[in-house]
DSSP file (Angstrom, degrees, kcal/mol; ACC not computed):
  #  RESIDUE AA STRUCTURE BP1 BP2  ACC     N-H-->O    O-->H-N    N-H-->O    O-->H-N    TCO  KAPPA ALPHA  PHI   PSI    X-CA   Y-CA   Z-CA
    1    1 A X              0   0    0      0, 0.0     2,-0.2     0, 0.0     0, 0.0   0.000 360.0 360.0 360.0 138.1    8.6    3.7    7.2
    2    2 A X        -     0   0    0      2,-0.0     2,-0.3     0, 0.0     0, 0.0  -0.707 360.0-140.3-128.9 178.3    6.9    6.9    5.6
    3    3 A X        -     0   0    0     -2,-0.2     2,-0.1     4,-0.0     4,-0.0  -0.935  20.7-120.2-148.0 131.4    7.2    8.9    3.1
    4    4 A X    >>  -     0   0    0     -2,-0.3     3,-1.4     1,-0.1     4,-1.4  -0.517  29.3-124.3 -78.9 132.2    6.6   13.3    2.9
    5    5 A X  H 3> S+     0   0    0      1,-0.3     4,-4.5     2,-0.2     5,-0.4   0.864 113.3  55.5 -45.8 -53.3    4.1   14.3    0.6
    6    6 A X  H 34 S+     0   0    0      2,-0.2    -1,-0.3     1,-0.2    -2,-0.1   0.114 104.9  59.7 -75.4  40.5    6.3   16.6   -1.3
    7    7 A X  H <4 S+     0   0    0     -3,-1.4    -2,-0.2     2,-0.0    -1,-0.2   0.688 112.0  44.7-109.2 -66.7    8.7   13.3   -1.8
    8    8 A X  H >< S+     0   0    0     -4,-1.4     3,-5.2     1,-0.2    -2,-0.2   0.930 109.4  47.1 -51.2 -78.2    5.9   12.0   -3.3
    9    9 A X  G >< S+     0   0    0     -4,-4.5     3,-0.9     1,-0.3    -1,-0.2   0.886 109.4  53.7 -75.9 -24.1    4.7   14.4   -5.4
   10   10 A X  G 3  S+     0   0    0     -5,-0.4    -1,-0.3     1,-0.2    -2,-0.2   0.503 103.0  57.4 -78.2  11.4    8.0   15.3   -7.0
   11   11 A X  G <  S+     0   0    0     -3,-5.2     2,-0.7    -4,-0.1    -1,-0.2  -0.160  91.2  89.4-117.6  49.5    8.8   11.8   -8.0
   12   12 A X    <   -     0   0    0     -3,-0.9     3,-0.3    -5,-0.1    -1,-0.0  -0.929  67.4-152.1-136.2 102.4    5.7   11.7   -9.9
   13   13 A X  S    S+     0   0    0     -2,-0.7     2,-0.2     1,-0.2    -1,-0.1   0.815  91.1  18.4 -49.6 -43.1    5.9   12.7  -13.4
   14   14 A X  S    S-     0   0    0      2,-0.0     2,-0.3     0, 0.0    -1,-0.2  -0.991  80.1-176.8-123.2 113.2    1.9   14.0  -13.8
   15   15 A X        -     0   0    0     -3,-0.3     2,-0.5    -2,-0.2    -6,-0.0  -0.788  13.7-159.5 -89.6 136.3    0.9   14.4  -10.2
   16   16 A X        +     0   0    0     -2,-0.3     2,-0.6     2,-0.0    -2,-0.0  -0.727  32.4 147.7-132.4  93.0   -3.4   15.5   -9.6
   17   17 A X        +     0   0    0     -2,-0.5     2,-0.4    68,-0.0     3,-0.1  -0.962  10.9 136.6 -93.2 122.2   -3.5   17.1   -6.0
   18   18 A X    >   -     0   0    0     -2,-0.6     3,-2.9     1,-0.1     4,-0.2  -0.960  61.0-106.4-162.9 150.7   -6.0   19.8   -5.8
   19   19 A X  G >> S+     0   0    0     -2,-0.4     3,-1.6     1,-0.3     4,-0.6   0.865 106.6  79.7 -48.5 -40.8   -8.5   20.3   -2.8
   20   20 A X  G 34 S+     0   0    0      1,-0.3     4,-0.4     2,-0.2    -1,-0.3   0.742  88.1  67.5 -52.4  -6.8  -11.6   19.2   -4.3
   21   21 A X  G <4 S+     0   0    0     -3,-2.9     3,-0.4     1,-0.2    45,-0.4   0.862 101.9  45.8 -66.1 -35.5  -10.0   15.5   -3.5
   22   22 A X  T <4 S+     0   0    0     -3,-1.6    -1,-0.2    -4,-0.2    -2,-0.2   0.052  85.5  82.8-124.1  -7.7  -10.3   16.0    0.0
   23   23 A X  S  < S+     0   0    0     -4,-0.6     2,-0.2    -3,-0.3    -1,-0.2   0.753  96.9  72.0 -79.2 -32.4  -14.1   17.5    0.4
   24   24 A X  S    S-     0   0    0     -3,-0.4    42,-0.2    -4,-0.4    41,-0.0  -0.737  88.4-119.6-119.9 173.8  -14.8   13.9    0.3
   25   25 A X        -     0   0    0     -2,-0.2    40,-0.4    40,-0.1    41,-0.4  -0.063  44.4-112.9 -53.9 172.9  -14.4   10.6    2.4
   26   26 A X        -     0   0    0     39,-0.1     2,-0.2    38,-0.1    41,-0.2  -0.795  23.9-105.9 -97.7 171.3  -12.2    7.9    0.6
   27   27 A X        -     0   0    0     39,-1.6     2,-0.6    -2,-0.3    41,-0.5  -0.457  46.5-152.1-120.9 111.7  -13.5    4.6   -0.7
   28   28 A X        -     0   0    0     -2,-0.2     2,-0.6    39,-0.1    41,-0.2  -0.911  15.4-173.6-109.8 120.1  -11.8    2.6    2.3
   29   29 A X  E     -a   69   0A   0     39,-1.6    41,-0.6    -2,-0.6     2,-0.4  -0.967   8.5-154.9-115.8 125.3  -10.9   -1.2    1.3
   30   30 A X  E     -a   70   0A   0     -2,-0.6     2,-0.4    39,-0.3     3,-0.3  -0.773   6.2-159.3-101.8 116.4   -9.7   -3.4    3.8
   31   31 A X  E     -a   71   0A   0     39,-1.2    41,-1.6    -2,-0.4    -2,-0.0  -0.840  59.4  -2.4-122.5 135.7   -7.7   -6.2    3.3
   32   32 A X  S    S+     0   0    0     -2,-0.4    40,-0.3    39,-0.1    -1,-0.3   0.901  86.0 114.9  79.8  39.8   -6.8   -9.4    5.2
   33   33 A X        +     0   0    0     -3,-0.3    11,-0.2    38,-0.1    10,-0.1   0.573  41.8  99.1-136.8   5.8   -9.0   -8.5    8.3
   34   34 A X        +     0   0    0      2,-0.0     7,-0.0     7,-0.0    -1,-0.0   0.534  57.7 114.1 -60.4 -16.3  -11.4  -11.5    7.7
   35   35 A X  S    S-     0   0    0      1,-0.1     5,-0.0    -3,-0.1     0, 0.0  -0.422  81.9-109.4 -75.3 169.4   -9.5  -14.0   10.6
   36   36 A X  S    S+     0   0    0      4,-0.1    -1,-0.1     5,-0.0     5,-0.1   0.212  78.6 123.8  33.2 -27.4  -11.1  -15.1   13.8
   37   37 A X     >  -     0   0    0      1,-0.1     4,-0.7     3,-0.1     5,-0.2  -0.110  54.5-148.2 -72.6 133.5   -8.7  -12.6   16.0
   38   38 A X  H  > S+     0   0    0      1,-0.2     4,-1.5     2,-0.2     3,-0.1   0.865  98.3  58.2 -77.4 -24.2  -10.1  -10.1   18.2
   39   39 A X  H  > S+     0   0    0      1,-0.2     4,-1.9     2,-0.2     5,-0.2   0.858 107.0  47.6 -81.7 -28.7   -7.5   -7.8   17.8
   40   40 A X  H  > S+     0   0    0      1,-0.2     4,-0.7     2,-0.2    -1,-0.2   0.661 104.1  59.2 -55.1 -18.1   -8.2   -7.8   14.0
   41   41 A X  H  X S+     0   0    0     -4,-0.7     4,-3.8     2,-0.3     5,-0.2   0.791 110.0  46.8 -93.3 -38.8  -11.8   -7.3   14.5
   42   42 A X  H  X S+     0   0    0     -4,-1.5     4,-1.6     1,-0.3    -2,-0.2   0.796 105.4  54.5 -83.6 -16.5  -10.9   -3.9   16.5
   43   43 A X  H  X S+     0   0    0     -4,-1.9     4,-1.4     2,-0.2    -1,-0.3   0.869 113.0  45.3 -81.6 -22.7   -8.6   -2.6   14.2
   44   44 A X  H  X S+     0   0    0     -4,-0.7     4,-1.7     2,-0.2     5,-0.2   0.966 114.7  45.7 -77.7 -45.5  -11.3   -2.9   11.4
   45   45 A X  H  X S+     0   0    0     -4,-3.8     4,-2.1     1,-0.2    -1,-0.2   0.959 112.2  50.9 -51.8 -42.2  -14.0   -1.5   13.5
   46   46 A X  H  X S+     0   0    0     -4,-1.6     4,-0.6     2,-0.2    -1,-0.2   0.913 121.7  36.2 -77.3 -31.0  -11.5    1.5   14.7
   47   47 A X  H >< S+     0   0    0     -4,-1.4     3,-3.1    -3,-0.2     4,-0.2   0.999 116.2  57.5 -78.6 -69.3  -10.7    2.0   10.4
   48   48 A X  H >< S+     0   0    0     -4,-1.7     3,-0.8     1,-0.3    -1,-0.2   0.588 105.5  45.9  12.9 -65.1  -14.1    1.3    9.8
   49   49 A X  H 3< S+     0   0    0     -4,-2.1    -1,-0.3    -5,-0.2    -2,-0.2   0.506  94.5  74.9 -77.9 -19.6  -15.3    4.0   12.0
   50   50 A X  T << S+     0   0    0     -3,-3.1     2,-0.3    -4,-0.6    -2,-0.2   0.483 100.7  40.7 -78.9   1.6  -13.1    6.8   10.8
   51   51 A X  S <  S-     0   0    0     -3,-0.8     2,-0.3    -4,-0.2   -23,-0.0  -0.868  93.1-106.4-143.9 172.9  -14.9    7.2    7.8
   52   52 A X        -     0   0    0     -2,-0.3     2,-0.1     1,-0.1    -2,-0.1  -0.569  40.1 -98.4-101.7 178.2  -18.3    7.2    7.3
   53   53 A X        -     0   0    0     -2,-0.3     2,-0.5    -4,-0.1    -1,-0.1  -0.417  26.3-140.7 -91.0 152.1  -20.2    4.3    5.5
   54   54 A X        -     0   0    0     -2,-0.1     2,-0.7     5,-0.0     5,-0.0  -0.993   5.9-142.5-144.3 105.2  -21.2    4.2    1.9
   55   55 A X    >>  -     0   0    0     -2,-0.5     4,-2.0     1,-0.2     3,-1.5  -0.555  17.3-156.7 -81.1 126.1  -24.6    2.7    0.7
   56   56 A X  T 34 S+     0   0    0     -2,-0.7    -1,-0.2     1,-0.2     0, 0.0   0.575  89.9  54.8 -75.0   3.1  -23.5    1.1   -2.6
   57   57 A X  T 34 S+     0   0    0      0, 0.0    -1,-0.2     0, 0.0    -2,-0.1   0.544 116.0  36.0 -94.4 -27.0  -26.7    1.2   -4.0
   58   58 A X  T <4 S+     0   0    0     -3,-1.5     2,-0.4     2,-0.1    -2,-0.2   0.442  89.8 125.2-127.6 -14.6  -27.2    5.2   -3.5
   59   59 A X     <  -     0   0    0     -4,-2.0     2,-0.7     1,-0.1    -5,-0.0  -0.351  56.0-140.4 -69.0 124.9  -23.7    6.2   -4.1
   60   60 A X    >>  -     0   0    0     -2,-0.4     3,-2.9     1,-0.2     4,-0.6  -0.679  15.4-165.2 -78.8 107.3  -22.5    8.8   -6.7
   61   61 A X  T 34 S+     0   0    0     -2,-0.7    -1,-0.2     1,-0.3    -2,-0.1   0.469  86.0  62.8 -73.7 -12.8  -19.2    7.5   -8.2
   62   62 A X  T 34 S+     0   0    0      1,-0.1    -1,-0.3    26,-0.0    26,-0.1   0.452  97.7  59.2 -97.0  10.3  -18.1   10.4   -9.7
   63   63 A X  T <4 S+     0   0    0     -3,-2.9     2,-0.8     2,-0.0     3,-0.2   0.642  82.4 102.6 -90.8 -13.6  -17.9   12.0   -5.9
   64   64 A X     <  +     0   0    0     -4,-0.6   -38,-0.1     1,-0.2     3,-0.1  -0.477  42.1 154.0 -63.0 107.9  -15.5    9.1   -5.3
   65   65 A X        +     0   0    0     -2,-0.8    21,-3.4   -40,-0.4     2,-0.2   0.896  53.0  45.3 -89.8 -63.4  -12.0   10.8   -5.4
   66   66 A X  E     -C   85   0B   0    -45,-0.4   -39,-1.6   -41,-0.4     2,-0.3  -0.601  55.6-156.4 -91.8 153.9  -10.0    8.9   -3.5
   67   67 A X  E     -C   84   0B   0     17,-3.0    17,-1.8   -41,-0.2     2,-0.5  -0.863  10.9-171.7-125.2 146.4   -9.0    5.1   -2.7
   68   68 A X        -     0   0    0    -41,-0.5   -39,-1.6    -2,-0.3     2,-0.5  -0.731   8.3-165.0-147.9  99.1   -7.4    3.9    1.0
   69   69 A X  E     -a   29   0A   0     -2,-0.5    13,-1.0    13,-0.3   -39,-0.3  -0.827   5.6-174.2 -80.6  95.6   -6.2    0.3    0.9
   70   70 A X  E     -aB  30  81A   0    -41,-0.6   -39,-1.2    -2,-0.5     2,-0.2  -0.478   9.8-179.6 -55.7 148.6   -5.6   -0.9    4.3
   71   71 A X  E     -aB  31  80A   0      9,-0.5     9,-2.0    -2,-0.3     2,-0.3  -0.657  21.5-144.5 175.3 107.6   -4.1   -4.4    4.2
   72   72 A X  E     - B   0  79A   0    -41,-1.6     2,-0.8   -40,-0.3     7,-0.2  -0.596   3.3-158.5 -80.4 114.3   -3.0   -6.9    7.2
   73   73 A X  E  >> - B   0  78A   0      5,-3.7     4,-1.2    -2,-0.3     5,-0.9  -0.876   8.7-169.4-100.4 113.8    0.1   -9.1    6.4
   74   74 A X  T  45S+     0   0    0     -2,-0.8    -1,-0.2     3,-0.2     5,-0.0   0.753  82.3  61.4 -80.6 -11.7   -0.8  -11.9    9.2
   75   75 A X  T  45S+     0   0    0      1,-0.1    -1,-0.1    -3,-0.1    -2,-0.1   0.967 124.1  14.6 -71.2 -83.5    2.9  -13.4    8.5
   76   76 A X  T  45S-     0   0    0      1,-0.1    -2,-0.1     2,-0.1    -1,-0.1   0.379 105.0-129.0 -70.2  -8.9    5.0  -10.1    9.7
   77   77 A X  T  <5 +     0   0    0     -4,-1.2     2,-0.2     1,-0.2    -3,-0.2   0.816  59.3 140.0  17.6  65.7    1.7   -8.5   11.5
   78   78 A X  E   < -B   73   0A   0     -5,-0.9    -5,-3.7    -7,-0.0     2,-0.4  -0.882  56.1-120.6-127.4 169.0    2.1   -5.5   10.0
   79   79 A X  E     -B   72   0A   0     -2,-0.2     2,-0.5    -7,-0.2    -7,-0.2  -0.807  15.8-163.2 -94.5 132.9    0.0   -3.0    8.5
   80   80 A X  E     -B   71   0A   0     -9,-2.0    -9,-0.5    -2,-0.4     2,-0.5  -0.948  10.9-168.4 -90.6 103.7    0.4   -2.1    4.9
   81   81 A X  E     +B   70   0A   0     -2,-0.5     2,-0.3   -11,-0.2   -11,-0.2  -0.933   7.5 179.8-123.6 136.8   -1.4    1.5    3.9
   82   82 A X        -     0   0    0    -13,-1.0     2,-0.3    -2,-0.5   -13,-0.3  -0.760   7.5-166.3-133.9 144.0   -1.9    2.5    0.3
   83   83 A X        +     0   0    0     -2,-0.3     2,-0.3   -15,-0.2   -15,-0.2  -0.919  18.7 178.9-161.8 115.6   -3.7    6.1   -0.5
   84   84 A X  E     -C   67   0B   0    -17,-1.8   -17,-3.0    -2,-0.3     2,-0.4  -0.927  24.8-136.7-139.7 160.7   -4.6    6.4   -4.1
   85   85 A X  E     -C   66   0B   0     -2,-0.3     2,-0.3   -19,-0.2   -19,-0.2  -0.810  25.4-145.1-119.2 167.4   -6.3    8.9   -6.0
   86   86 A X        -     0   0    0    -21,-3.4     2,-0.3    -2,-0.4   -19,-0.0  -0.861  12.6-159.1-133.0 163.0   -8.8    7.9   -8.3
   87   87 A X        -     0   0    0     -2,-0.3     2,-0.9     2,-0.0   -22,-0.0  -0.933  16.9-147.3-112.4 142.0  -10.3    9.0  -12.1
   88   88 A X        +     0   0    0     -2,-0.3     2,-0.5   -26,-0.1    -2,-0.0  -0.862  38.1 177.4-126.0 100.0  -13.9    8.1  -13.7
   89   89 A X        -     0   0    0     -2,-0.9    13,-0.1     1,-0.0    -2,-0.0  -0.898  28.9-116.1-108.4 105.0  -12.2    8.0  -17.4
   90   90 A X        -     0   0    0     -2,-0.5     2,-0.2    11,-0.2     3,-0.1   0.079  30.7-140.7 -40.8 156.3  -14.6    7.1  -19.9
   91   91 A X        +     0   0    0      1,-0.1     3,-0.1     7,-0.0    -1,-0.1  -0.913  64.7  22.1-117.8 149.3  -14.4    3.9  -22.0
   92   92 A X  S    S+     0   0    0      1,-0.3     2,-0.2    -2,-0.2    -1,-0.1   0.420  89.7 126.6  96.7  -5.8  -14.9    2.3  -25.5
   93   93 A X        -     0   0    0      1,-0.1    -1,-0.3    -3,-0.1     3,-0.0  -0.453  69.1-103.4 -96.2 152.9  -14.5    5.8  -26.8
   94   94 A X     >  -     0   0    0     -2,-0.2     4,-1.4     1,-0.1     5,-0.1  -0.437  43.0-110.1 -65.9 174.1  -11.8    7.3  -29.9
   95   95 A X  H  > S+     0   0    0      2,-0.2     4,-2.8     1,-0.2    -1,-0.1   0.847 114.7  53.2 -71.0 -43.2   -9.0    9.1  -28.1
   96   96 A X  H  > S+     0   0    0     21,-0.4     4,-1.4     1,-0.2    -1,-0.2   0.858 105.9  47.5 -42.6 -45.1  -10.5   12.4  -29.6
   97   97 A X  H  > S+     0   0    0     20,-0.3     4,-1.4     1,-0.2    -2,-0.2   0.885 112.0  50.7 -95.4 -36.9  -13.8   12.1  -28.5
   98   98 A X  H  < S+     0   0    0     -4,-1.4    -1,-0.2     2,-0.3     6,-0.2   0.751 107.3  54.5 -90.8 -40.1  -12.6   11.2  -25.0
   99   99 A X  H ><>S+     0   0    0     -4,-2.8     5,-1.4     1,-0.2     3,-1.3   0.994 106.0  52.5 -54.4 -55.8  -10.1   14.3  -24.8
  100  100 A X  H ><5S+     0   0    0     -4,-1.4     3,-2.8     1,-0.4     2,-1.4   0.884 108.5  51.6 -64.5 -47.6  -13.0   16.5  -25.6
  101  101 A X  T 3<5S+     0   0    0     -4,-1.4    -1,-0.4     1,-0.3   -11,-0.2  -0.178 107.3  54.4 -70.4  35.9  -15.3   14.8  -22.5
  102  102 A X  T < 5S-     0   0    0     -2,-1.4    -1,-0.3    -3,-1.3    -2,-0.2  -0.050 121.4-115.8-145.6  23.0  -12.6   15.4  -20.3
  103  103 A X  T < 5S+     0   0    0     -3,-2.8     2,-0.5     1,-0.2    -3,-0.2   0.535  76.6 125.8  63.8  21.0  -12.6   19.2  -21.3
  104  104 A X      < -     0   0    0     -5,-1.4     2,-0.3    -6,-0.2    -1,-0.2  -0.937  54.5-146.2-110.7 108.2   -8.8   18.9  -23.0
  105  105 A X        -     0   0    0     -2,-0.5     2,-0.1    -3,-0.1    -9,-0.0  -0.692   8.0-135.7 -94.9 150.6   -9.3   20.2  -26.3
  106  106 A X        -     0   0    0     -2,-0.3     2,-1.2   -10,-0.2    11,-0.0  -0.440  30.5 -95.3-102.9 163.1   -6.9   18.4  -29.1
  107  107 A X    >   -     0   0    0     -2,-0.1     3,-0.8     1,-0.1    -1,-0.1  -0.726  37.8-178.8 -76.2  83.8   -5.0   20.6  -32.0
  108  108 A X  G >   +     0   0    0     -2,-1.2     3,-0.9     1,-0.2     5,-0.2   0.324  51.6 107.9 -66.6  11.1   -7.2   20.4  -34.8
  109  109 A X  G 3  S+     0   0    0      1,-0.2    -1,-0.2     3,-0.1    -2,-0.0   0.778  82.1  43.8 -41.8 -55.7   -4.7   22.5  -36.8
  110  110 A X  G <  S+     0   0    0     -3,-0.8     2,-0.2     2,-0.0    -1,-0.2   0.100 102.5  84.3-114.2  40.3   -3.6   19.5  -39.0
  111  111 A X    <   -     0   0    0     -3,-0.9     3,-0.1     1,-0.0     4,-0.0  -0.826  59.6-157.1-109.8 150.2   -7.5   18.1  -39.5
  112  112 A X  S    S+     0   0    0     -2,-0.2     2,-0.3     1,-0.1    -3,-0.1   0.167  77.5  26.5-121.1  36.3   -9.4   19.4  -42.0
  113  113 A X        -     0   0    0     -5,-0.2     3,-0.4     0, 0.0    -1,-0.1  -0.745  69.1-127.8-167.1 148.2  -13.1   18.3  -40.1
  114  114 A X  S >> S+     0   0    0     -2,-0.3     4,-3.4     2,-0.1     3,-3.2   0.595 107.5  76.5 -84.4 -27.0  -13.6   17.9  -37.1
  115  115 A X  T 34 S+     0   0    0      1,-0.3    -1,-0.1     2,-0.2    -4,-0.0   0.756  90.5  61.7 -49.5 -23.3  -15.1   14.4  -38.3
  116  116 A X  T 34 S+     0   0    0     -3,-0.4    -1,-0.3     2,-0.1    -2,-0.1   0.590 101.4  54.8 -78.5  -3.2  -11.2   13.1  -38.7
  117  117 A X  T <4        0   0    0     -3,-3.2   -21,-0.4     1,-0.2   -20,-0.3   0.821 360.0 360.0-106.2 -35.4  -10.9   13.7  -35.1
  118  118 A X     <        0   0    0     -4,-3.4    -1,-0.2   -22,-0.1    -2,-0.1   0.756 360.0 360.0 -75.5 360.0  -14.0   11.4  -34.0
């Protein structure tokens, strides 16, 4: 079973496709591929291989765009694949101050400071 991209993005209320997603690898997480099985071992090496490797130490998280959850249901031995796009939304912040760091400027029309909006 599939699904068409524009299926997708027209049942999606706020959708964020735009090319800059796609300049970079995705964040591949693999799930269920830990048994014993040889055939498991080669579908993770073949997933594995399609993308390039990621030192977690050296990596810039705000180049991470995308998420690609692979996931092995060993009852039905099928594959599950999940393609998610990802945000680095600050936290701990007022709502104001967090619009403005994410370059979406708020109606300060019915403030009379900018100090009511932090």
């Amino acid at each position: 079973q599939y699904s068409l991209v524009r299926d997708v993005v027209s049942a999606l209320r706020r959708h964020r496709m735009h090319e800059q997603q796609f300049r970079q690898p995705p964040l591949l997480v693999l799930g269920n591929f830990g048994l014993p099985q040889m055939h498991l071992k080669l579908m993770a090496g073949m997933f594995q291989g399609m993308f390039p490797a990621l030192n977690v130490h050296k990596v810039n998280l705000n180049s991470i765009r995308r998420c690609l959850l692979i996931s092995y249901d060993a009852d039905s031995q099928l594959l599950e694949f999940r393609h998610y796009s990802i945000q680095v939304v600050p936290v701990g912040l007022s709502r104001g101050l967090r619009k403005i760091l994410q370059e979406k400027f708020p109606d300060l029309g019915r403030m009379n400071d900018i100090s009511e909006l932090l």
